[in-house]
C-alpha positions as CSV (number, residue, x, y, z in Angstrom):
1,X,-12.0,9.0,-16.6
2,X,-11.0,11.4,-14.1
3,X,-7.8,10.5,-12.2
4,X,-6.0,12.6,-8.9
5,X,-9.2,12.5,-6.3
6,X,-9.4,10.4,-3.7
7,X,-11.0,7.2,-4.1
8,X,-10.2,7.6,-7.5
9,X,-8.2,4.4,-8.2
10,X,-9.1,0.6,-7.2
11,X,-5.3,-0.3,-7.8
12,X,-4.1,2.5,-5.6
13,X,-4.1,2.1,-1.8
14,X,-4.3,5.8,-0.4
15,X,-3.0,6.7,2.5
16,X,-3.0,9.7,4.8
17,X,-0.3,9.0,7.3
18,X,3.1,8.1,8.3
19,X,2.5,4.9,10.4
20,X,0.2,3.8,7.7
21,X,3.0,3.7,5.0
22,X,5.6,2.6,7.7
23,X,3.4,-0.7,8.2
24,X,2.3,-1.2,4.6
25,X,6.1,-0.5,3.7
26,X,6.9,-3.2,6.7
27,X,4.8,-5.7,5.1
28,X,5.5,-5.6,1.9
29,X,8.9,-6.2,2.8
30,X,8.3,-9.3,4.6
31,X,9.2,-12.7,2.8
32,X,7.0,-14.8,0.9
33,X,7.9,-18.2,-0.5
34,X,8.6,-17.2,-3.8
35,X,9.5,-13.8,-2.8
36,X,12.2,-13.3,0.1
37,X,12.6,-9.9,-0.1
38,X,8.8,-9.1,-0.3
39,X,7.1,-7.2,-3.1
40,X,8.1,-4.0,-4.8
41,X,5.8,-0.8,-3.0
42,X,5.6,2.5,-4.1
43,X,4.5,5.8,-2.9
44,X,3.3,8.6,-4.4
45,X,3.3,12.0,-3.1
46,X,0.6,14.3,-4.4
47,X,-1.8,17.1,-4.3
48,X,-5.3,17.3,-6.4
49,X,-4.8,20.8,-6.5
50,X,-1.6,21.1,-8.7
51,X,-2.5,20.7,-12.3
52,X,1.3,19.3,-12.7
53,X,0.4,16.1,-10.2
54,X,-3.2,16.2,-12.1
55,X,-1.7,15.8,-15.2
56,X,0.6,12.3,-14.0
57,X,-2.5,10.7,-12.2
58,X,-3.3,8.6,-15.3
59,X,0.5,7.7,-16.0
60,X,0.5,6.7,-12.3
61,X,-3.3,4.3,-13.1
62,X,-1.4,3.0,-15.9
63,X,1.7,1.6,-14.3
64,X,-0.6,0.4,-11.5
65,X,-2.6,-1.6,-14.1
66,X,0.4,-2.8,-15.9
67,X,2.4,-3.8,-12.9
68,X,-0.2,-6.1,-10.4
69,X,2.8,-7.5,-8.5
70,X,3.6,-4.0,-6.8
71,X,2.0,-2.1,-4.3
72,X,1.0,1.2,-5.4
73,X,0.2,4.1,-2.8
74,X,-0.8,7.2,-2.8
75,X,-1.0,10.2,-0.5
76,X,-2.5,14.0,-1.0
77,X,-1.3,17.1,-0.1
78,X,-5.2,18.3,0.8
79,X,-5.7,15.0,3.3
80,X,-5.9,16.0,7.1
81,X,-2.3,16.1,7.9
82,X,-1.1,15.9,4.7
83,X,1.5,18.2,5.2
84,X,2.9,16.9,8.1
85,X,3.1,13.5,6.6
86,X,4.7,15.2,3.6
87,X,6.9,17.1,6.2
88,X,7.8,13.6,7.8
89,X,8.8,12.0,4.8
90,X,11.1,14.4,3.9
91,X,9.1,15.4,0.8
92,X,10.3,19.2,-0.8
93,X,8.6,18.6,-4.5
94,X,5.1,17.6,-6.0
95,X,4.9,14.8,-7.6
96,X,7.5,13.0,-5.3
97,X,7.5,8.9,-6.0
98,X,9.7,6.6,-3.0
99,X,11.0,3.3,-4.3
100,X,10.7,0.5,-1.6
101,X,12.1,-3.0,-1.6
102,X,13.0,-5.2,0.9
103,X,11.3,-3.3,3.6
104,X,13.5,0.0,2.5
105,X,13.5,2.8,0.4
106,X,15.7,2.0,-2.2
107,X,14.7,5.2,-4.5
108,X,13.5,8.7,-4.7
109,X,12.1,10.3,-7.9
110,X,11.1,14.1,-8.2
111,X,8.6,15.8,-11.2
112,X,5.9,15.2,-13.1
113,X,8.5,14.0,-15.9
114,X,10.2,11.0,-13.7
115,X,7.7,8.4,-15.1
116,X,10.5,6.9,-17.1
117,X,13.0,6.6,-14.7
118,X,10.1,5.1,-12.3
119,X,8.9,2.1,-15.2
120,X,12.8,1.2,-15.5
121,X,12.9,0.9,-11.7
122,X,10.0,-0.6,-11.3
123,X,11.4,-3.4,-14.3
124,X,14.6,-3.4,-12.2
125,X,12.8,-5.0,-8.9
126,X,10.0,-6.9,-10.7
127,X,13.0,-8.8,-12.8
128,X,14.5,-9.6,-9.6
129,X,11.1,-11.1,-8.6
130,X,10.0,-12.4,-12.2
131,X,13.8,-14.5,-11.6
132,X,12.7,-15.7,-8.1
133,X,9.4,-17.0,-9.4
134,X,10.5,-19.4,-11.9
């Protein structure tokens, strides 16, 4: 399998601007029954061209897979725009990963080696939903 090209991923929602993760952000924070803060989302900031963000593309699959409660997003660096999206979002390093709950951004994680601290995060919110769905 080759993982960090558009398209790539059927569990990854790519995006390629700003209003499109402030909306998906926006309604993944709104309340569900079971849910009243919404659904965990994250976003991934990338480029297909840095063999560092490459490398984390089948990390990032994984926890997609293993995780079907949460949103998972995706944005390159190469996409029309990219950079000014990057640029809006306040993003300085590649791989960049925001945290959102509840409609915000509860987290930011930085390097290709942040996959831990993103699964313990990503158990942190899900247990908060796992409790709500009993």
């Amino acid at each position: 399998d080759y993982y960090g090209e558009s398209g790539s991923s059927f569990v990854i929602r790519e995006f390629g601007a700003y209003d499109q993760l402030e909306g998906i952000v926006e309604l993944t924070g709104r309340p569900l029954p079971e849910r009243p803060d919404g659904i965990v989302c994250v976003a991934k900031y990338s480029s297909s061209l840095d063999p560092a963000c490459v490398k984390t593309e089948a990390q990032y699959e994984r926890l997609a897979r293993d995780n079907p409660s949460t949103c998972f997003l995706r944005c390159f660096r190469e996409y029309e725009d990219g950079d000014l999206l990057m640029g809006q979002a306040g993003v300085t390093a590649l791989p960049t990963f925001d945290v959102f709950y509840g409609g915000n951004r509860v987290a930011r994680i930085s390097g290709s080696s942040s996959y831990t601290e993103l699964e313990k995060l990503l158990g942190m919110y899900a247990l908060q939903n796992t409790k709500l769905d009993l």
